[in-house]
Kinemage of the C-alpha trace (Angstrom):
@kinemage 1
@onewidth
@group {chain A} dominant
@subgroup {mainchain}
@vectorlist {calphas} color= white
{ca unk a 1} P -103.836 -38.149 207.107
{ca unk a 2} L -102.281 -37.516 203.124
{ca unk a 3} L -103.009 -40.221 200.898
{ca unk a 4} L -99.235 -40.743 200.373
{ca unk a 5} L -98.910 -41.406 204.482
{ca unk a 6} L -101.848 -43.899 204.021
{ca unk a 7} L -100.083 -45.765 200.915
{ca unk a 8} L -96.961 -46.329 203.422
{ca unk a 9} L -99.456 -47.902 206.292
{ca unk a 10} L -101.101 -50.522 203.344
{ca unk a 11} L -98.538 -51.504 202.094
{ca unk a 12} L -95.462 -52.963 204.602
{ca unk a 13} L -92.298 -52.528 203.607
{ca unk a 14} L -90.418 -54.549 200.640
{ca unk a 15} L -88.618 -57.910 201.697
{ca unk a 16} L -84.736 -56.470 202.601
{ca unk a 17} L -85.578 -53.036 203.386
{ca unk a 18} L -83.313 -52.761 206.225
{ca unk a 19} L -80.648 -54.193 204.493
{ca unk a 20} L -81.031 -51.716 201.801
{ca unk a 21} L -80.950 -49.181 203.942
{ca unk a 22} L -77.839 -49.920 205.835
{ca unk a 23} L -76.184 -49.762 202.388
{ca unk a 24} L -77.480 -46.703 201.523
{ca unk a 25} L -76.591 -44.993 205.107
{ca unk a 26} L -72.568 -46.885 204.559
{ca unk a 27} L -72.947 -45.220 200.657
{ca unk a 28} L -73.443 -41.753 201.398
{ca unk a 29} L -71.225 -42.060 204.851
{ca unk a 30} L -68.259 -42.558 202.415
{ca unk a 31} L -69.143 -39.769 199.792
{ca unk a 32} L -70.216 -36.902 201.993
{ca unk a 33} L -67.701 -33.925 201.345
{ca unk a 34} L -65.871 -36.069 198.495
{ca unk a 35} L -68.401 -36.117 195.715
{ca unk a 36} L -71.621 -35.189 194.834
{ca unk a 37} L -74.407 -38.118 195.282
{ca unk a 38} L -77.072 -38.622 191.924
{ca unk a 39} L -80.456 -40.592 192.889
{ca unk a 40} L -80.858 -42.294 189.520
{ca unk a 41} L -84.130 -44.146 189.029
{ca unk a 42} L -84.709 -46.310 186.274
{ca unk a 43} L -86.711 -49.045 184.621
{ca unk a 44} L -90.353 -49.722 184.978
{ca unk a 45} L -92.473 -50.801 188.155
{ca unk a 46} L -95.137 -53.885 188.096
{ca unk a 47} L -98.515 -53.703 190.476
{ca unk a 48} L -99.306 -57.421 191.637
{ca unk a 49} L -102.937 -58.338 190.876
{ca unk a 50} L -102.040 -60.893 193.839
{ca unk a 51} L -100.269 -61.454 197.039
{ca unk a 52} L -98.324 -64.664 196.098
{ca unk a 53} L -98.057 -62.864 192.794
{ca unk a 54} L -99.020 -64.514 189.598
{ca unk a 55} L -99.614 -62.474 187.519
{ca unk a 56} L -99.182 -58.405 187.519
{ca unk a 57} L -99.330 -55.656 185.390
{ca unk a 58} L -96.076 -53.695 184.067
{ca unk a 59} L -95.271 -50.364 182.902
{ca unk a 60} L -92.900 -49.752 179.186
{ca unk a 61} L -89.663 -48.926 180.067
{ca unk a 62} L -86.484 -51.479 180.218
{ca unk a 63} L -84.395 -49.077 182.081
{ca unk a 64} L -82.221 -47.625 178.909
{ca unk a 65} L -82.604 -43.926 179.521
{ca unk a 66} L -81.386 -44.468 183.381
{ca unk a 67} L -78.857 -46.791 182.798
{ca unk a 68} L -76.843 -44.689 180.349
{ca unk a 69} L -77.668 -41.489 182.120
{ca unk a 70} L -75.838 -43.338 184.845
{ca unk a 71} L -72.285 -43.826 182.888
{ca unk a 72} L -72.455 -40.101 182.238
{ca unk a 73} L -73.249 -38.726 185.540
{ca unk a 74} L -69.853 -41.338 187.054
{ca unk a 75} L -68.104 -39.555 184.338
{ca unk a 76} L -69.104 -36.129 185.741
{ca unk a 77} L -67.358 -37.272 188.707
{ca unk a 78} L -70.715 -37.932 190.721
{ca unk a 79} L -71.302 -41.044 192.952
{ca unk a 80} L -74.422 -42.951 191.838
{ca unk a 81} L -77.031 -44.571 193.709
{ca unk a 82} L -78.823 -46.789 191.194
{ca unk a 83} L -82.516 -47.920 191.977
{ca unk a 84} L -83.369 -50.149 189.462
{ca unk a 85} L -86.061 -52.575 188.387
{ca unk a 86} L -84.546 -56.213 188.973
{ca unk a 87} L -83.499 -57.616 185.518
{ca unk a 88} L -83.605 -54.229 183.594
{ca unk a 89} L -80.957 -52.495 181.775
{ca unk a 90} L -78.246 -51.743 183.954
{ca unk a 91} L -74.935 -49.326 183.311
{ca unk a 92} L -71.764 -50.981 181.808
{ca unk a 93} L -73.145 -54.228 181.235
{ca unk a 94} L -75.745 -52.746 178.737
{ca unk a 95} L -73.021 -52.599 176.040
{ca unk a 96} L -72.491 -56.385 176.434
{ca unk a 97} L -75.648 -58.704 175.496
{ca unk a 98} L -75.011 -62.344 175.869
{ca unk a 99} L -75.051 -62.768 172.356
{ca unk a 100} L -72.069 -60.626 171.605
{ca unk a 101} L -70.382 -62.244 174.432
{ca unk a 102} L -70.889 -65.876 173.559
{ca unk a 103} L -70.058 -64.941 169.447
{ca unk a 104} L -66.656 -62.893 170.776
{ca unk a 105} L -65.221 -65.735 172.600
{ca unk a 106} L -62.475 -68.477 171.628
{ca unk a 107} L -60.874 -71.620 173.501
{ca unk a 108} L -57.282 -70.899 173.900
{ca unk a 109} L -54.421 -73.558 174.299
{ca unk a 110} L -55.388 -74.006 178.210
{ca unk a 111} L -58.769 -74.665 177.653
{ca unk a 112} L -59.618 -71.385 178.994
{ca unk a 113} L -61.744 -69.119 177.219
{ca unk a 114} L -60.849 -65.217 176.120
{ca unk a 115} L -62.325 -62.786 173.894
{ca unk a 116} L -61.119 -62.653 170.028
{ca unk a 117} L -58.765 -60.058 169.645
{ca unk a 118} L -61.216 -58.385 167.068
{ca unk a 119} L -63.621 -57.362 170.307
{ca unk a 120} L -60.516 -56.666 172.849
{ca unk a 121} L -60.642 -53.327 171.923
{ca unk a 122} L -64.275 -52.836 172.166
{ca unk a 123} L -64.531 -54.465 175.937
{ca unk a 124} L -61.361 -53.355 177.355
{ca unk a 125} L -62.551 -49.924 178.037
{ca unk a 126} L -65.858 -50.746 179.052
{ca unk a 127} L -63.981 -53.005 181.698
{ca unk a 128} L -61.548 -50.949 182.225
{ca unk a 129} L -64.040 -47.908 183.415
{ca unk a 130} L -66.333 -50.348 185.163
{ca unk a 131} L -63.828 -51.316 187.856
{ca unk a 132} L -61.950 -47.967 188.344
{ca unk a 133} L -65.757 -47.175 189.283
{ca unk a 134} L -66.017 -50.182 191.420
{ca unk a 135} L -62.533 -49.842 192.789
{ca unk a 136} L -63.651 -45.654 193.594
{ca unk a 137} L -67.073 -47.771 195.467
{ca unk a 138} L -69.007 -44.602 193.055
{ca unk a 139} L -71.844 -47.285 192.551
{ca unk a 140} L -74.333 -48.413 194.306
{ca unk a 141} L -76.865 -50.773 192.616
{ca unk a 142} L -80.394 -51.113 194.687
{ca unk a 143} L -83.063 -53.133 192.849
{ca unk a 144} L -87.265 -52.749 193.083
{ca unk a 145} L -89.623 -54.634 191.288
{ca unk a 146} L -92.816 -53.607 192.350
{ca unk a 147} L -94.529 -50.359 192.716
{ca unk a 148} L -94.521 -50.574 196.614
{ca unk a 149} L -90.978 -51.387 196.536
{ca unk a 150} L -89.618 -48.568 194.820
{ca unk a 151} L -91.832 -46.074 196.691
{ca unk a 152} L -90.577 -47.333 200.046
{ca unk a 153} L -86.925 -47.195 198.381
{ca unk a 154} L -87.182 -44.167 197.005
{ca unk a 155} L -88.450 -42.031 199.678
{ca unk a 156} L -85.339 -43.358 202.104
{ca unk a 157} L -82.985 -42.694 199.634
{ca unk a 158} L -84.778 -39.025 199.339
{ca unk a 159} L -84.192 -39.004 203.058
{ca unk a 160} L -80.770 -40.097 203.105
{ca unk a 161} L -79.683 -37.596 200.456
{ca unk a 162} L -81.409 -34.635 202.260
{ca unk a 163} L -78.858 -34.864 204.686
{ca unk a 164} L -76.317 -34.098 202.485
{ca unk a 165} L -77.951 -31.215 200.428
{ca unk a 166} L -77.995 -29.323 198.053
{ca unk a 167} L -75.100 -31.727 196.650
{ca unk a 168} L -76.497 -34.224 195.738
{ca unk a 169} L -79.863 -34.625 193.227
{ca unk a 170} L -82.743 -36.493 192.561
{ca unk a 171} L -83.375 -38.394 188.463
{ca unk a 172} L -86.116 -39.659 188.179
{ca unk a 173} L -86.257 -41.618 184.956
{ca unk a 174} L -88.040 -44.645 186.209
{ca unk a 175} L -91.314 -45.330 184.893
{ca unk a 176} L -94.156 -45.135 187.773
{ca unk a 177} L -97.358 -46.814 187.588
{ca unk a 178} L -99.991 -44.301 188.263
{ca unk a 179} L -102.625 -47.129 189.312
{ca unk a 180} L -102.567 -49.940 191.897
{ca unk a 181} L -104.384 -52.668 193.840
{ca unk a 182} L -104.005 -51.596 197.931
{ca unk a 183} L -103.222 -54.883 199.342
{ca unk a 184} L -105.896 -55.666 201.464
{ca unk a 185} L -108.028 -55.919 198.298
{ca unk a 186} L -105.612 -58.372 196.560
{ca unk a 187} L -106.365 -61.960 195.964
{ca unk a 188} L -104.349 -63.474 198.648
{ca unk a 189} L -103.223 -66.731 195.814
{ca unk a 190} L -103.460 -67.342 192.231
{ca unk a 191} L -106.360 -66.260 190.368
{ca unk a 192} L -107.845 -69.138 188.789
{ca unk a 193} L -109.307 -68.980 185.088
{ca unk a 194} L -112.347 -71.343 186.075
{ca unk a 195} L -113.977 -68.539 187.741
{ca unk a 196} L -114.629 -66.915 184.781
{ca unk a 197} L -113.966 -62.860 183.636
{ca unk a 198} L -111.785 -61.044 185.722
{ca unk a 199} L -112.800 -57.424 186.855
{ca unk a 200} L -109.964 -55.315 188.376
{ca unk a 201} L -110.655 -52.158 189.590
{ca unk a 202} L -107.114 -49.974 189.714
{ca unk a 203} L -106.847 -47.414 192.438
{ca unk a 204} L -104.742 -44.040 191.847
{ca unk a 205} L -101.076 -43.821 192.852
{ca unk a 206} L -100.973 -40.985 195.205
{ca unk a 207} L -98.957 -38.103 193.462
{ca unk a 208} L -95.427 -39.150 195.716
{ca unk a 209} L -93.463 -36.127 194.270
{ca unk a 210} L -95.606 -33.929 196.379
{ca unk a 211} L -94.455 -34.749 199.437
{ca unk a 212} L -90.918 -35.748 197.980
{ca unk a 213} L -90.279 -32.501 197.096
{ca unk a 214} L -91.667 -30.604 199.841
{ca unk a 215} L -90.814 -33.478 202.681
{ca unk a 216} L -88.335 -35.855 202.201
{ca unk a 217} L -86.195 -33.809 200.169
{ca unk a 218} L -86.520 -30.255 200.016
{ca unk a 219} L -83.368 -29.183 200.020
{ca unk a 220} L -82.594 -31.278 196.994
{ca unk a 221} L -82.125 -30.413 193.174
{ca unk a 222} L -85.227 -32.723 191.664
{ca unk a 223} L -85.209 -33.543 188.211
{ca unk a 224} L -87.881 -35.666 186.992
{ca unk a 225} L -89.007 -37.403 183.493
{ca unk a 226} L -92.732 -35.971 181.504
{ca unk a 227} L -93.524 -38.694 178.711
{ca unk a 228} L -96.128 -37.913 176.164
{ca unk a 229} L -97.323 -39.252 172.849
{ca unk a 230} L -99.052 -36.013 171.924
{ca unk a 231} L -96.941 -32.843 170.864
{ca unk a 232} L -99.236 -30.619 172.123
{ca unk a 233} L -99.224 -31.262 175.317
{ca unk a 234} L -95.868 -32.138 176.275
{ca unk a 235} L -94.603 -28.565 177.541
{ca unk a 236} L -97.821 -27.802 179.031
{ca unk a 237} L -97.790 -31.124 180.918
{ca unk a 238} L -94.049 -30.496 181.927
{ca unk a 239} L -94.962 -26.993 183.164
{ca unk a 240} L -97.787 -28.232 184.899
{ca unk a 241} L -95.734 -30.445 186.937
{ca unk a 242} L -93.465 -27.764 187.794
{ca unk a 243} L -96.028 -25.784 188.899
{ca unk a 244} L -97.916 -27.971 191.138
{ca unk a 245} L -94.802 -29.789 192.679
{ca unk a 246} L -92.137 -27.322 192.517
{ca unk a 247} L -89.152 -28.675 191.642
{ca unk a 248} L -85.811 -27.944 189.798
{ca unk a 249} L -86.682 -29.310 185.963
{ca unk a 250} L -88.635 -31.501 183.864
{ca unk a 251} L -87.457 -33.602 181.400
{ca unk a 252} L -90.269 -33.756 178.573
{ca unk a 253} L -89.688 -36.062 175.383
{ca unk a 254} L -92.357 -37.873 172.927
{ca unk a 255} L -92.030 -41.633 173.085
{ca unk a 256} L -91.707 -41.452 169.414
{ca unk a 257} L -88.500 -39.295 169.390
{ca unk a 258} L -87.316 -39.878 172.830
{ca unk a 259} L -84.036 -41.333 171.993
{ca unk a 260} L -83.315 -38.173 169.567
{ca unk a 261} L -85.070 -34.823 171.169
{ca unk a 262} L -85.843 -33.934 174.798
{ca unk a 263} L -87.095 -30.618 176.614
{ca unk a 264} L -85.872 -29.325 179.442
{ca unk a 265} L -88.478 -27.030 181.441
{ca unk a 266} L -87.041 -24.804 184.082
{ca unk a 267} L -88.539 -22.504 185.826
{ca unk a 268} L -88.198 -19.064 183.906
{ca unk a 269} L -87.123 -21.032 179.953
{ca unk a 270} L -87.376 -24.394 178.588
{ca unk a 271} L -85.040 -25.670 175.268
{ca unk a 272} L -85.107 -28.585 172.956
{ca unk a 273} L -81.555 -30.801 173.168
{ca unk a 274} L -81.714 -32.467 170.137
{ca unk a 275} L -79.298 -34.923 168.301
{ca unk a 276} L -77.996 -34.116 165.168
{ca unk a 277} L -78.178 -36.512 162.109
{ca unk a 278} L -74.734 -36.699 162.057
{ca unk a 279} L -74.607 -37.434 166.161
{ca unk a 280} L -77.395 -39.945 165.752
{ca unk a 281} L -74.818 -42.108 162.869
{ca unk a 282} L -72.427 -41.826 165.312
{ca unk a 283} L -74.322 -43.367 167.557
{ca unk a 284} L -74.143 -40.429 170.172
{ca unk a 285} L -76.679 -41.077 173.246
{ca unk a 286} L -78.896 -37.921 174.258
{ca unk a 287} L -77.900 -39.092 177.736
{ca unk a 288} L -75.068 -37.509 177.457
{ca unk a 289} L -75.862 -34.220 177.227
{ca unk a 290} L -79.058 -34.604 179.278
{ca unk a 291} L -76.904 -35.205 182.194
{ca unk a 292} L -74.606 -32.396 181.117
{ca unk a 293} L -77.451 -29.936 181.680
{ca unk a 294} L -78.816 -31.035 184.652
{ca unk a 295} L -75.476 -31.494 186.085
{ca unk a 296} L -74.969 -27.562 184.815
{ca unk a 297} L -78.099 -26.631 186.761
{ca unk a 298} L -77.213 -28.614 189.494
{ca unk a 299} L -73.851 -26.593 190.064
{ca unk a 300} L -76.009 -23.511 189.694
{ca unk a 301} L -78.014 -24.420 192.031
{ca unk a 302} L -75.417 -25.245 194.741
């Protein structure tokens, strides 16, 4: 038996699983042979120390990159399944942080509230897109939390999709812990403090895009995320992943300059997309032409 196949048998399935999946089957049901479907994954996933969890250890990422990749792929005309960490950055309502909302409203004569007319113009289109997506049902928001969760959720949305390749694709910009506890070795309750230093000893993830790639979905354009904080080793990391798990492309950027420079390693050439200074005043997102690329090599690929 893989390793992968033995994660699935320790760890049961996330609370609302079936639920989620009914969703997902209604979702693609209403897209197949109207638009292409994008997977995008997105925020970070957390690996309980216990079963009634307490306390658990996270993973850097509050779901930016995803979120705005997904505004940009809806604009590309694709229908968006969004797996998300609960509470992360999500598309749309990114742009409107509860202090801007509470500082842009007034009473008015009814004792209603609306927005000044200073910030109409800023919302209205962001409103105004958000529910001609809604309206078009081009959304679909799934949430994980944990690390089992989003496995379990990802590989039936990789199943799900398969059925309706090669249009539809696979972004995987969520942040994946690469250790975990296996349940049965989890403290059932809290933890306490009174029993002095705690000693956890972190098991490896099994490698899922393996059998993602060559299982679930393998009839699927796969584009997935390489983060580094070491120059060097970037492209050789993101070829290294292409190598062993043979996908479609590999998104490589530095945590330092992620929000500015990426690489994109195909198979036979790689490039740097990079922001200019002028595009970075402007506030310009490199989402935007990350999903222009991979939507590019998607339609290639088709």
């Amino acid at each position: 038996m893989e390793e992968w196949e033995q994660y699935f048998l320790r760890n049961p399935a996330p609370q609302g699983f079936n639920a989620s999946c009914d969703q997902l089957k209604k979702f693609c049901g209403q897209h197949a042979g109207h638009h292409p479907i994008a997977l995008v994954t997105s925020g970070g996933t957390t690996v309980p120390l216990e079963r009634n969890t307490v306390r658990f250890v996270d993973n850097f990422s509050a779901g930016t990159r995803g979120a705005a990749s997904t505004e940009y792929f809806l604009a590309q005309g694709y229908a968006v399944i969004f797996l998300h960490r609960e509470k992360s950055v999500v598309p749309f309502f990114r742009h409107l942080n509860p202090s801007f909302l509470l500082n842009s409203l007034q009473e008015n004569s009814e004792g209603g509230l609306q927005l000044l007319p200073q910030h109409s113009s800023q919302v209205y289109p962001i409103w105004k897109n958000y529910q001609r997506i809604m309206s078009e049902e081009r959304l679909l928001f799934l949430t994980f939390t944990s690390l089992s969760d989003y496995l379990w959720l990802l590989r039936a949305t990789t199943q799900y999709l398969q059925q309706l390749a090669p249009s539809s694709l696979l972004y995987l910009a969520a942040a994946v812990s690469d250790f975990y506890i296996p349940q049965d070795q989890m403290a059932e309750h809290k933890i306490q403090s009174a029993s002095g230093p705690l000693t956890v000893t972190l098991q490896l993830v099994p490698k899922m895009l393996s059998p993602l790639v060559s299982l679930w979905g393998p009839d699927l354009f796969v584009a997935s995320f390489k983060l580094e904080t070491d120059s060097e080793k970037l492209i050789e990391k993101a070829t290294g992943a292409l190598k062993r798990y043979k996908h479609k492309l590999v998104i490589g950027n530095l945590l330092q300059t992620r929000r500015t420079e990426v690489t994109l390693v195909a198979e036979e050439q790689s490039h740097v997309v990079k922001l200019t200074q002028l595009q970075q005043q402007e506030g310009v997102e490199i989402e935007k032409f990350i999903v222009e690329e991979v939507c590019g090599c998607h339609k290639k690929f088709t």
